[in-house]
LUMMARSE-735121 format. One record per residue (C-alpha): residue in three letters; x, y, z. Coordinates in Angstrom, 2 decimals, always signed. Each point is the difference from the previous one (the first is absolute). Example, Ala and Ser with C-alpha at 12.3 -4.5 7.8 and 13.67 -1.06 7.14 Angstrom:
2
['ALA', [+12.30, -4.50, +7.80]] ['SER', [+1.37, +3.44, -0.66]] 
! end
This chain:
470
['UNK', [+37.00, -1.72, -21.81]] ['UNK', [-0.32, -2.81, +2.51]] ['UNK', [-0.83, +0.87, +3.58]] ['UNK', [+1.73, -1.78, +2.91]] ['UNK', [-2.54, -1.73, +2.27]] ['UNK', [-3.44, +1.46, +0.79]] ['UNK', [-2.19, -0.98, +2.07]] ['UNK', [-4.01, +1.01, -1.40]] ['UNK', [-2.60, +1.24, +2.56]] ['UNK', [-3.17, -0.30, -1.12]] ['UNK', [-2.78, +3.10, +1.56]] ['UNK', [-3.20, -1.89, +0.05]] ['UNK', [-2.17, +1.18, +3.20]] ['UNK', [+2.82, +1.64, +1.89]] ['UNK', [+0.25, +3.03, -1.35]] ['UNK', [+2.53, +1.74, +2.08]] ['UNK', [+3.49, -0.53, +1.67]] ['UNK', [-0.50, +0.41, +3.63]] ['UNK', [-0.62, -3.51, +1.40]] ['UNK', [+0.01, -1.85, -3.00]] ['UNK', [+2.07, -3.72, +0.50]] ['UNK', [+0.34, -0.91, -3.76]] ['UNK', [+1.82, +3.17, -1.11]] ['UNK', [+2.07, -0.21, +3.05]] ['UNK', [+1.09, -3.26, -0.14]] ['UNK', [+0.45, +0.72, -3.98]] ['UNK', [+2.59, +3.03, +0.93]] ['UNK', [+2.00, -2.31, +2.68]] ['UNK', [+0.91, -1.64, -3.59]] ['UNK', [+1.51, +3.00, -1.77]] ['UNK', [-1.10, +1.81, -2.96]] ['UNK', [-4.10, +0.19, -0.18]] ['UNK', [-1.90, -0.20, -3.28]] ['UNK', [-3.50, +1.55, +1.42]] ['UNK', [-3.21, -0.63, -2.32]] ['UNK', [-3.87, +0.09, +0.07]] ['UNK', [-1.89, -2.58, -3.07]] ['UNK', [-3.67, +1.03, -0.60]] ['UNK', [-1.67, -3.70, -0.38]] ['UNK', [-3.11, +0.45, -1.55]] ['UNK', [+0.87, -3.32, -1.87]] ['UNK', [-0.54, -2.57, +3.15]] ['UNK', [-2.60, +2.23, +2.20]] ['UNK', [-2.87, -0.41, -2.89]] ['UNK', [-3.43, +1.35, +1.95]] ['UNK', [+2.29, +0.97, +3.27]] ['UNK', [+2.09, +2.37, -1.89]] ['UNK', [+0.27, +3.54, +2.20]] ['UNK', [-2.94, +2.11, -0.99]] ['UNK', [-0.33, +3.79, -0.77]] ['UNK', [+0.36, +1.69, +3.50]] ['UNK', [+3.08, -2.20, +0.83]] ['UNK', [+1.51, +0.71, -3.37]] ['UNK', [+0.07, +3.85, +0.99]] ['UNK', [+1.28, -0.87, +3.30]] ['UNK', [+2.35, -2.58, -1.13]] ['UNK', [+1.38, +2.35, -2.92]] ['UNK', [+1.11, +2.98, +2.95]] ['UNK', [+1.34, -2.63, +2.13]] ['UNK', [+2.22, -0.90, -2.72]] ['UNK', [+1.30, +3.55, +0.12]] ['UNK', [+0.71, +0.24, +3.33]] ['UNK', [+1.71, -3.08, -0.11]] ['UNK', [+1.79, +0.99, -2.50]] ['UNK', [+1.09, +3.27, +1.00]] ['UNK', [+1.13, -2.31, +2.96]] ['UNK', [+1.97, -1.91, -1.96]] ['UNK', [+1.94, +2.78, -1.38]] ['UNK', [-1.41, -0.64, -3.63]] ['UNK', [+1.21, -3.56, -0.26]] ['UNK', [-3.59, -1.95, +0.09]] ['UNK', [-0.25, -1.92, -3.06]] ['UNK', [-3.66, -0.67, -1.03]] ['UNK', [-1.77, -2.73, -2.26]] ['UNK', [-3.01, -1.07, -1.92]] ['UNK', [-0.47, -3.84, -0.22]] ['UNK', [+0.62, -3.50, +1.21]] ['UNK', [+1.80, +0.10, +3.11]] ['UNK', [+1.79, -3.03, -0.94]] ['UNK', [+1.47, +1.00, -3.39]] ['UNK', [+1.13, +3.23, +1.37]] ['UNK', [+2.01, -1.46, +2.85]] ['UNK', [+1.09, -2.75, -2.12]] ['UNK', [+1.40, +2.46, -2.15]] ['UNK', [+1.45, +2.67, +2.21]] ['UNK', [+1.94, -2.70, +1.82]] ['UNK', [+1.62, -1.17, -3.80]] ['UNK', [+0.65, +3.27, -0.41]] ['UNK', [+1.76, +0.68, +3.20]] ['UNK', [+1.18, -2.92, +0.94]] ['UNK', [-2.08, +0.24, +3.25]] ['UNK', [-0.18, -3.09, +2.29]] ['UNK', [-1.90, +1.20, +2.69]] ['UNK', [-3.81, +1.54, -0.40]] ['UNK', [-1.58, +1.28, +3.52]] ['UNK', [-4.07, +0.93, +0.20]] ['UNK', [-2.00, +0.24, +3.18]] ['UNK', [-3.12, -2.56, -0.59]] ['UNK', [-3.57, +0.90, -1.07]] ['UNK', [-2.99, -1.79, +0.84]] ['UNK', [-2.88, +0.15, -2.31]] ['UNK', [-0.80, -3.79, -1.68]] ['UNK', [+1.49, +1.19, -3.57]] ['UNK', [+2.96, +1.28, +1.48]] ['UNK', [+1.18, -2.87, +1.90]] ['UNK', [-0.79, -2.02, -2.65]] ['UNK', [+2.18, +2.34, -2.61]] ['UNK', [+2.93, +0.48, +2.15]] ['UNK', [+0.09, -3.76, +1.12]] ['UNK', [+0.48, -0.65, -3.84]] ['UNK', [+2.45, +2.51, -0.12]] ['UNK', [+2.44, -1.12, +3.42]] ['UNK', [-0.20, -3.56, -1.63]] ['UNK', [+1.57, +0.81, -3.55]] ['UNK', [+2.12, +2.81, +1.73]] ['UNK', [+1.62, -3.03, +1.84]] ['UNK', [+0.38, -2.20, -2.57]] ['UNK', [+1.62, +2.55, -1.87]] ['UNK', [+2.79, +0.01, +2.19]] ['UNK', [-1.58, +3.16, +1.88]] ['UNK', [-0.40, +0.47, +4.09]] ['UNK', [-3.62, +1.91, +1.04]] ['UNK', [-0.39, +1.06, +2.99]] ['UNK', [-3.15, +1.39, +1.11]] ['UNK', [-1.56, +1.72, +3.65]] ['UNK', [-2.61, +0.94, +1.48]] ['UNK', [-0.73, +3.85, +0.05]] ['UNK', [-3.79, +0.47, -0.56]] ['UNK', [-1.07, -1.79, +3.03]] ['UNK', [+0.04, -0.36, +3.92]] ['UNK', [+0.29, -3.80, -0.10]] ['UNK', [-0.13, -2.51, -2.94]] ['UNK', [-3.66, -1.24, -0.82]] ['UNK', [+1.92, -3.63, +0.60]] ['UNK', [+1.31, +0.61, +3.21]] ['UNK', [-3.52, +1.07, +1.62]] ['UNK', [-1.96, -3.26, +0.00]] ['UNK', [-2.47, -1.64, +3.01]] ['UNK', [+1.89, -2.65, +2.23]] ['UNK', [-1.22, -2.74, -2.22]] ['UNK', [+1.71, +1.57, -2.93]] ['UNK', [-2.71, +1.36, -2.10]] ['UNK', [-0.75, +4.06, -0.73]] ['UNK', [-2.04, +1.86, +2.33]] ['UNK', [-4.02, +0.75, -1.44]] ['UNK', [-0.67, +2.56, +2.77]] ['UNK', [+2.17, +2.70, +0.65]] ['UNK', [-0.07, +0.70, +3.70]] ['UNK', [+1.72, -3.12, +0.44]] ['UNK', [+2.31, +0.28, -2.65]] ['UNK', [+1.38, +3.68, +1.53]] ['UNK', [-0.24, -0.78, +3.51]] ['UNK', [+1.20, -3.77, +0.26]] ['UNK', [+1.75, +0.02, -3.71]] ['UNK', [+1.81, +3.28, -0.65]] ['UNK', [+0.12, +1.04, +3.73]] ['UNK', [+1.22, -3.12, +0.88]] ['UNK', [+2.37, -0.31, -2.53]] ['UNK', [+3.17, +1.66, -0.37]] ['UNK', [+0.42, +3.99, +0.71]] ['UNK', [+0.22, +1.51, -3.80]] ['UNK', [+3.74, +0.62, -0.68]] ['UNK', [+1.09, +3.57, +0.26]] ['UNK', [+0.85, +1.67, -3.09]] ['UNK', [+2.94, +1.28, -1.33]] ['UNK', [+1.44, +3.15, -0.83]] ['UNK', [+0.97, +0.74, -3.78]] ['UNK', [+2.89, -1.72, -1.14]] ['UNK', [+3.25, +2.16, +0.44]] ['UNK', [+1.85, -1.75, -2.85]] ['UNK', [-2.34, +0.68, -2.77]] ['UNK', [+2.16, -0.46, -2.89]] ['UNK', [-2.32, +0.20, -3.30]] ['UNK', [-0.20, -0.57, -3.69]] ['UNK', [-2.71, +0.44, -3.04]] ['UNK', [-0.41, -2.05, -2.96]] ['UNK', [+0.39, +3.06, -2.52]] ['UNK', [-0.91, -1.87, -3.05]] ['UNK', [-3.30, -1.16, +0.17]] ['UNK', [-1.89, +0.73, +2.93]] ['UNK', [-2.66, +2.24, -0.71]] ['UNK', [-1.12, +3.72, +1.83]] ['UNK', [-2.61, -0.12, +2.72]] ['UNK', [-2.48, +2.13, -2.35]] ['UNK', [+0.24, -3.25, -3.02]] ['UNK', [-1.68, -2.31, +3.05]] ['UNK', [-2.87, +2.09, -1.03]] ['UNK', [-1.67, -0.26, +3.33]] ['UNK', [-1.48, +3.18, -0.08]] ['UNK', [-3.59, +0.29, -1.59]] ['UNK', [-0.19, +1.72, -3.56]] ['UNK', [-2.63, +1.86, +0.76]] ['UNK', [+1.45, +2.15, +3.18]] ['UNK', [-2.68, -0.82, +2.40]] ['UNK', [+2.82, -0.54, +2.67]] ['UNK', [+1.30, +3.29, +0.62]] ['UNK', [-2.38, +1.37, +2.67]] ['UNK', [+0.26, -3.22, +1.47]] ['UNK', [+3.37, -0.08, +0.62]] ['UNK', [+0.39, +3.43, +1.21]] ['UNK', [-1.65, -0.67, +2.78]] ['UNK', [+2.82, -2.84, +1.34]] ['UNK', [+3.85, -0.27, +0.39]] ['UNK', [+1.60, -3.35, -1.34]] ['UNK', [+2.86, -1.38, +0.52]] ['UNK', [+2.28, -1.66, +3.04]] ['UNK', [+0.88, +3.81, +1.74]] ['UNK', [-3.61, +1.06, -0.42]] ['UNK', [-1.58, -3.78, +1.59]] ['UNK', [+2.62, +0.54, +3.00]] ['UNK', [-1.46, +3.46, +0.66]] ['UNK', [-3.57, -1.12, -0.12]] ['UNK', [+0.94, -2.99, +2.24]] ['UNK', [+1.39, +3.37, +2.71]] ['UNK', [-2.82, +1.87, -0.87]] ['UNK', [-2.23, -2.57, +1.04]] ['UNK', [+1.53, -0.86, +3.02]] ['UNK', [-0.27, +3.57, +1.34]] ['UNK', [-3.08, +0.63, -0.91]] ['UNK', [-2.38, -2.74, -0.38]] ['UNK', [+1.27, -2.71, +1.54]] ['UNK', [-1.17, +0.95, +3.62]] ['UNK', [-3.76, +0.18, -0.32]] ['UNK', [+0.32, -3.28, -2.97]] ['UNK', [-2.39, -2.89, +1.64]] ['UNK', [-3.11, +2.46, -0.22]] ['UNK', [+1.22, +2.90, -2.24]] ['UNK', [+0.71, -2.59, -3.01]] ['UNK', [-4.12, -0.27, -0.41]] ['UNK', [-0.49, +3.28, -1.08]] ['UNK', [+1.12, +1.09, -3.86]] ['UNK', [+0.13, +3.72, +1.13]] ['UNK', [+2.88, -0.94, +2.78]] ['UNK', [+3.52, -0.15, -0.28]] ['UNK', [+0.44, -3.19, +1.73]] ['UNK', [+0.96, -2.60, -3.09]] ['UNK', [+3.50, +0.23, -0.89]] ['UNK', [-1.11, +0.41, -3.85]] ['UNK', [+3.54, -2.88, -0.78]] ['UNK', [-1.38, -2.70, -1.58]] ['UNK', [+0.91, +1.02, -3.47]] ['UNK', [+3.44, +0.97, +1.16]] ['UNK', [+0.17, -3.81, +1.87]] ['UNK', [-1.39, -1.58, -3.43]] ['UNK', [+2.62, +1.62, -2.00]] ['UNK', [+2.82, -0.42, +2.44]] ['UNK', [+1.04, +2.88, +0.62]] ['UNK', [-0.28, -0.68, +3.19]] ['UNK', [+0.13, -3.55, +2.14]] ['UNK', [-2.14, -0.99, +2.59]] ['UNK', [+2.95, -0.54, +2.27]] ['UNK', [+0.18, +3.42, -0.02]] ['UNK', [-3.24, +0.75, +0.73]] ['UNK', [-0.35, -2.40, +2.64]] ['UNK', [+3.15, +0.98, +2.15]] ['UNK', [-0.49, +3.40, -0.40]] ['UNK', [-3.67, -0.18, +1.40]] ['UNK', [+0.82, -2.61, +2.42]] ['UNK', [+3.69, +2.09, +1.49]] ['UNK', [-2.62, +2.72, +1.11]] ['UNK', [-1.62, -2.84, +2.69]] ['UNK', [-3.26, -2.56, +0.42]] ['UNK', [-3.61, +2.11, -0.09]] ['UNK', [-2.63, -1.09, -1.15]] ['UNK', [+0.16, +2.32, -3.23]] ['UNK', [+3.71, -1.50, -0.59]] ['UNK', [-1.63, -3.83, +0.30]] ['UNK', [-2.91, +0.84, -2.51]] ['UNK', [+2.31, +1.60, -2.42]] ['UNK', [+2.37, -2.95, -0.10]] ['UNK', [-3.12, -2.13, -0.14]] ['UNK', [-0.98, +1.92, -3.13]] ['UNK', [+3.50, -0.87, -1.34]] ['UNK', [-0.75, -3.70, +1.31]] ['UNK', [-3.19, -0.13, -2.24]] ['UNK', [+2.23, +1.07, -2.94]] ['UNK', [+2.21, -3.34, +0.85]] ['UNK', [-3.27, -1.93, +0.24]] ['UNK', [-1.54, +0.65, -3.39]] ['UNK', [+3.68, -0.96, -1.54]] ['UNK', [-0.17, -2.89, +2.04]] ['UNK', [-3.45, -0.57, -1.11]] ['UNK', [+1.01, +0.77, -3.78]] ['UNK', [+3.03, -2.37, +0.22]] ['UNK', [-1.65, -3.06, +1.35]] ['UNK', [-2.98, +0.57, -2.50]] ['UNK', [+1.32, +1.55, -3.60]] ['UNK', [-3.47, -0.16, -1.01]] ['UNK', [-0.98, +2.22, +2.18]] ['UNK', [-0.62, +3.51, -2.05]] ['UNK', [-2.48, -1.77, -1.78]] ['UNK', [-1.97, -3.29, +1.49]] ['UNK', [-1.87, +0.45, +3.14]] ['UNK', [+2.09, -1.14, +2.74]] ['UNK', [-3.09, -1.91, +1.54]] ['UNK', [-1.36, -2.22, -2.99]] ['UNK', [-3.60, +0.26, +1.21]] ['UNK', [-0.04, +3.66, -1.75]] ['UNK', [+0.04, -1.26, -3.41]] ['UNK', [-3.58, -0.64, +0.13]] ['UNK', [-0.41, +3.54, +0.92]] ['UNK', [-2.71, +1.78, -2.39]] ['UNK', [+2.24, +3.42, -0.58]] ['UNK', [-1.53, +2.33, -2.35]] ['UNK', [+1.13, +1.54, -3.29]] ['UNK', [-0.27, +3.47, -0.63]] ['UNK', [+2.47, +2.17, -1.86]] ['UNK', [-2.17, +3.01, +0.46]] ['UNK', [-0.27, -0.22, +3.68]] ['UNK', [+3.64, -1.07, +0.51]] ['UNK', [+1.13, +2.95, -2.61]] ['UNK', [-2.54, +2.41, +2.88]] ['UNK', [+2.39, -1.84, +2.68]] ['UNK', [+3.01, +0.84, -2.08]] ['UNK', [-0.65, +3.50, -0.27]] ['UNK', [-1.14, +1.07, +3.35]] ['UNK', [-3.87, +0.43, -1.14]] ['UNK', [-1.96, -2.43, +1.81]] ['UNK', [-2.31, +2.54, +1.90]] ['UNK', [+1.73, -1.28, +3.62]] ['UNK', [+2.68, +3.07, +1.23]] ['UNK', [+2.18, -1.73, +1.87]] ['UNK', [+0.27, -2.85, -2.80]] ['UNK', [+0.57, +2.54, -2.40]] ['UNK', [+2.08, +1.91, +1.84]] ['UNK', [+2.65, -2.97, +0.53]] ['UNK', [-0.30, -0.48, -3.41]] ['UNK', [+0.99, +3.51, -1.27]] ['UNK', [+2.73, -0.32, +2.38]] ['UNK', [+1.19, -2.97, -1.58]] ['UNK', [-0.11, +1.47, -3.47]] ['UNK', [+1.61, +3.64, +1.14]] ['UNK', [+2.41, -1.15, +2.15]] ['UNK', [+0.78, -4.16, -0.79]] ['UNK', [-0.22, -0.61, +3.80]] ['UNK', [-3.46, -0.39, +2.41]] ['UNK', [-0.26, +0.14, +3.71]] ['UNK', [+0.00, -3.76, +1.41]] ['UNK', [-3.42, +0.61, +1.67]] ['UNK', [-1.59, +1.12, -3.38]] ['UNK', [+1.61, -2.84, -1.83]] ['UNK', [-1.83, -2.30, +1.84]] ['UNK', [-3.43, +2.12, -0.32]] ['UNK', [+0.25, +0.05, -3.98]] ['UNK', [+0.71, -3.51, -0.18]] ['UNK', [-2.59, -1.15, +2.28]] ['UNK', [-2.91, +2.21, -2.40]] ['UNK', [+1.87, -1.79, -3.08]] ['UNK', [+0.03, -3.08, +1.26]] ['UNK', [-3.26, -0.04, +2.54]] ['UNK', [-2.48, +2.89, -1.43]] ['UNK', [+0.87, -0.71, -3.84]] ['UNK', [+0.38, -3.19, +0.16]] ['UNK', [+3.15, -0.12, -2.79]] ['UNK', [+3.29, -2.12, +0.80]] ['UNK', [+2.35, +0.63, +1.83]] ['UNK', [+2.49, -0.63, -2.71]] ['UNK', [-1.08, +3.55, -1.82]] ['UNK', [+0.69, +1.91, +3.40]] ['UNK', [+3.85, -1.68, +0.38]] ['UNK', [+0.49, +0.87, -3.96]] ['UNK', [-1.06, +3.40, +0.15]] ['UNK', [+1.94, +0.74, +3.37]] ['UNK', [+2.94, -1.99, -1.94]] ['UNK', [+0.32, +2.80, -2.59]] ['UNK', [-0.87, +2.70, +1.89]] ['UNK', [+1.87, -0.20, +2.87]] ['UNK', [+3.47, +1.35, +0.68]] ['UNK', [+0.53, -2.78, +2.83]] ['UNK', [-1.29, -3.04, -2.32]] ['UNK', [+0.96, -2.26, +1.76]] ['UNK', [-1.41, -3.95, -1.29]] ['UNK', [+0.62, -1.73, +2.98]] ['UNK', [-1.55, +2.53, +2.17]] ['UNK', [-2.84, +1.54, -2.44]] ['UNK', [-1.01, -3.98, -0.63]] ['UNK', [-0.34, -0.58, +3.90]] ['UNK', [-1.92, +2.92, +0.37]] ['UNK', [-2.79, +0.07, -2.39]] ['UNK', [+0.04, -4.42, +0.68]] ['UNK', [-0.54, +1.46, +3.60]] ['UNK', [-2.64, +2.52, -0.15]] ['UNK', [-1.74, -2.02, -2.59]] ['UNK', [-0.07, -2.66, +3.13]] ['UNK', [+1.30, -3.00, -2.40]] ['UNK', [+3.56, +0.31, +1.04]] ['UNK', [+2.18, -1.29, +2.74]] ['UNK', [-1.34, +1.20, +3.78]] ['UNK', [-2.02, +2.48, -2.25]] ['UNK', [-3.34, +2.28, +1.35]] ['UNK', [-2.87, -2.32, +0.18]] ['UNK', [-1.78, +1.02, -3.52]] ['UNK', [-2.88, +1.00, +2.11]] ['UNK', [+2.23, +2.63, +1.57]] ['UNK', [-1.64, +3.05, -1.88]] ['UNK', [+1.52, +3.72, +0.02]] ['UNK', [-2.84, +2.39, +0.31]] ['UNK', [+1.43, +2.81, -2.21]] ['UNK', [-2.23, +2.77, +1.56]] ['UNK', [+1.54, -1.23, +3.36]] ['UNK', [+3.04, -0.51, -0.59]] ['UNK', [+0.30, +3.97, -1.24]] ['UNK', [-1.72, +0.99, +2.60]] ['UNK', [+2.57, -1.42, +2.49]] ['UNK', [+3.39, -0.11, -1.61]] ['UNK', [-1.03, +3.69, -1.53]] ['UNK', [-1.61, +1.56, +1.96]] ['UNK', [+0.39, +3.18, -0.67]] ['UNK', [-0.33, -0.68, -3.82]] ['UNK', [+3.56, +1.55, -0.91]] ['UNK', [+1.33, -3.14, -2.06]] ['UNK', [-3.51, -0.51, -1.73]] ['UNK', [+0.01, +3.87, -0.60]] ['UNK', [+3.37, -0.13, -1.67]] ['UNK', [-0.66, -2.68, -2.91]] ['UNK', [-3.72, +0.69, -0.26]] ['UNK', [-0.28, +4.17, -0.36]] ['UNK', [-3.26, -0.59, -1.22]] ['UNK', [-0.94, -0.71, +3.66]] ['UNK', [+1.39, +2.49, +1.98]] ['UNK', [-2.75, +1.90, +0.94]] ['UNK', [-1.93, -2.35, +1.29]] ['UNK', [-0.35, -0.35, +3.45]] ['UNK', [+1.92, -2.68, +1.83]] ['UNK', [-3.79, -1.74, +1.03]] ['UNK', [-0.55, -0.30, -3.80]] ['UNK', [+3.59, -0.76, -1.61]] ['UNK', [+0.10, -3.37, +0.05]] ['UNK', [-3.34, -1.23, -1.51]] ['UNK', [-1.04, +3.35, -1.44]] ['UNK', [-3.21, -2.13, -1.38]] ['UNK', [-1.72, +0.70, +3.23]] ['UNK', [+0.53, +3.97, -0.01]] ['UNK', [-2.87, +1.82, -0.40]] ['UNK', [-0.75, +2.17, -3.06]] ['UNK', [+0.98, +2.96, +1.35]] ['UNK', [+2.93, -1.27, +1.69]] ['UNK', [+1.27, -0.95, -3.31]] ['UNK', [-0.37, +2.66, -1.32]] ['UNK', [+1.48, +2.36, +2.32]] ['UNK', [+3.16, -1.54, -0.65]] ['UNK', [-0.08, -0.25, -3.69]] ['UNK', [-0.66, -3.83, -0.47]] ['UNK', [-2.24, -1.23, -2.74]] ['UNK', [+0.32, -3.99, +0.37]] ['UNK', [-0.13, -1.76, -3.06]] ['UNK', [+1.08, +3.41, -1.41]] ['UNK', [+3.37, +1.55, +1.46]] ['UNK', [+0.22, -3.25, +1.82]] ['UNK', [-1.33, -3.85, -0.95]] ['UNK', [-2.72, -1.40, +2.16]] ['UNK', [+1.46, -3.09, +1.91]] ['UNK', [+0.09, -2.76, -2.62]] ['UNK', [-1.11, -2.43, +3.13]] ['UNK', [-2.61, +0.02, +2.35]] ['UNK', [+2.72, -1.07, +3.05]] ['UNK', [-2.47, -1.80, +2.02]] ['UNK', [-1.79, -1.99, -2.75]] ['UNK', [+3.35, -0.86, -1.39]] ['UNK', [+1.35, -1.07, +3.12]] ['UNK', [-2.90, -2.31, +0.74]] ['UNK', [+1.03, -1.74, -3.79]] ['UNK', [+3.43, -0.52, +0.88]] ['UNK', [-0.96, -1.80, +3.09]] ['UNK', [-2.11, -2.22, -1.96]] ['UNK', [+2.42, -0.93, -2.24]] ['UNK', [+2.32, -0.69, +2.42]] ['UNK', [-3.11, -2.40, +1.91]] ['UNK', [+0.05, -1.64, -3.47]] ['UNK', [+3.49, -1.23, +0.50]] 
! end
């Protein structure tokens, strides 16, 4: 039976209903076809890895639950699918909120143009960002390298992010009941059930991101500028995966933080959300940018190859606690602290030696919050070839930096048991306890727990050579 006209909303990165322009625009129009495609097809090496799968596959259920039952869901080539729901339906008008990773724009440019000539009207918004990585540009008209400038005289400057909207009132809904497939054939989850401690641990979903978003705001948000340093803290508003998937927008975030007044912990949380902008700003005006050194002198960089050290990284084995304990958290929990993020990839990059380009992919797959615009910025940063990046000379001292950001050895404690009897003077470079230190707290190094695979000072004196060779 033919169906009068539908309209087709199209759940990419905007996984919810509160503040979302598309689907309310698409229900102004009547009767609402809502659908999710899985495009493995265009994304090739950019397709979501294993963490985000998880994550992706329980967003999908909330939404869905949101949705009253009626999200249809697909395997495939975008294109073909909408091409063929709109036959079916005799749907003119298709509504999506952009995306704006390279392959993306590039798919769903291809897809608007045939749409059109087909007779079809697309009409896409923006709901993943605070301003569009074209509208933020330097007075001469090309994109900000440095970001200080591009937040305070770009974004700042520019104009206030739009409030967001409530959830459409006339949400009038239909399924494709034919051939759309179940959430569970996506087949996001991983065969072998490694996921299921994982995700106990989080709540997913648009409700679950709002409360987090309130829970942060009355607890952590009033000691943020200093408090967000230290892993053991609950100063970091843990959203990013809920802000990658959509389920909530930044709009959100930023009014509700910003209602509350000006402090300085309210100006360097929005200034964490302006980095966010930044590395999509960064990402748009350089596609390349997840893989080729943003400055080209880098290339001649002598990185090393190493599976078994890297595979040591991986794991959480490398003989440094705090480096291996931001690694187990990683692996147990597909999040790490900020702070820690940057002390693992600095030993990757800076101790070791290996590319920075292993560090993004692992974080890629392991990661709830895989995010490629701002995992690609990051590592580029820390690895010092990227755009306003550390100076590659900038060198974390892993002993230090546990020492101050954990002072009191909780966090290292927690993902590195085999520690936790040391005392605090010998728990982050264990190497230099005595004998009898060691072994009053049960530690046998190289035994119960690896010797440090690098000496840190005779490493760092090598990467600061080959960075001289440059």
């Amino acid at each position: 039976m033919q169906v009068k006209a539908v309209s087709i909303h199209w759940f990419r990165q905007d996984l919810r209903l509160e503040d979302n322009e598309a689907l309310s625009t698409a229900c102004e129009q009547g009767l609402v076809l809502p659908i999710y495609i899985l495009d493995d097809v265009n994304a090739g090496i950019f397709k979501i890895g294993g963490a985000s799968r998880v994550w992706l596959h329980h967003s999908l259920q909330s939404l869905n639950k949101s949705l009253n039952g009626k999200l249809s869901v697909y395997i495939g080539n975008p294109l073909d699918i909408l091409f063929e729901l709109s036959q079916k339906y005799s749907i003119s008008n298709i509504y999506w909120n952009r995306c704006y990773e390279p392959w993306q724009i590039k798919r769903d440019t291809k897809i608007k143009k045939t749409l059109i000539e087909h007779g079809m009207s697309v009409n896409t918004y923006n709901s993943l960002l605070l301003w569009e990585p074209w509208e933020v540009l330097k007075s001469d008209g090309t994109p900000y390298k440095v970001f200080t400038p591009f937040y305070r005289n770009g974004c700042l400057n520019s104009k206030t992010p739009r409030f967001p909207l409530s959830i459409p009132t006339n949400l009038s809904l239909m399924n494709d009941t034919e051939n759309h497939l179940t959430i569970d054939n996506l087949n996001l989850l991983p065969h072998t059930p490694w996921d299921k401690e994982l995700v106990k641990q989080y709540k997913i979903g648009e409700e679950c991101a709002k409360l987090k978003l309130e829970d942060f705001i009355y607890k952590g948000l009033n000691s943020y500028k200093d408090g967000r340093n230290y892993p053991e803290k609950p100063n970091i508003s843990r959203l990013s995966p809920h802000l990658h998937f959509g389920e909530i927008s930044p709009n959100t975030i930023w009014h509700s933080v910003r209602k509350i007044g000006n402090n300085d912990n309210i100006d360097t949380f929005c200034s964490e959300l302006g980095w966010r902008e930044f590395s999509y700003n960064l990402l748009y005006h350089n596609p390349d940018l997840p893989t080729v050194n943003f400055q080209a002198k880098f290339d001649k960089f002598p990185w090393s190859i190493d599976k078994q050290i890297l595979s040591k990284w991986h794991k959480g084995q490398t003989g440094i606690p705090i480096v291996d304990a931001g690694m187990r958290e990683l692996w147990q929990t597909g999040f790490m602290h900020n702070r820690v993020r940057m002390i693992v990839g600095s030993f990757l990059i800076k101790n070791l030696m290996l590319d920075w380009r292993e560090g993004e992919r692992w974080f890629f797959n392991c990661l709830f919050d895989a995010d490629l615009a701002s995992n690609s910025a990051s590592w580029q940063w820390i690895a010092g070839c990227g755009a306003d990046a550390a100076p590659y000379y900038r060198i974390f001292n892993p002993v230090l930096q546990g020492q101050k950001f954990d002072n009191n050895g909780n966090y290292t404690r927690h993902y590195v048991p085999e520690l936790a009897l040391l005392p605090d003077k010998y728990l982050f470079n264990p190497w230099e306890a005595s004998e009898e230190a060691l072994k009053a707290a049960n530690v046998k190094l190289g035994d119960n727990y690896p010797n440090p695979i690098v000496n840190l000072k005779l490493s760092r004196d090598k990467a600061l050579a080959a960075f001289k060779s440059l």
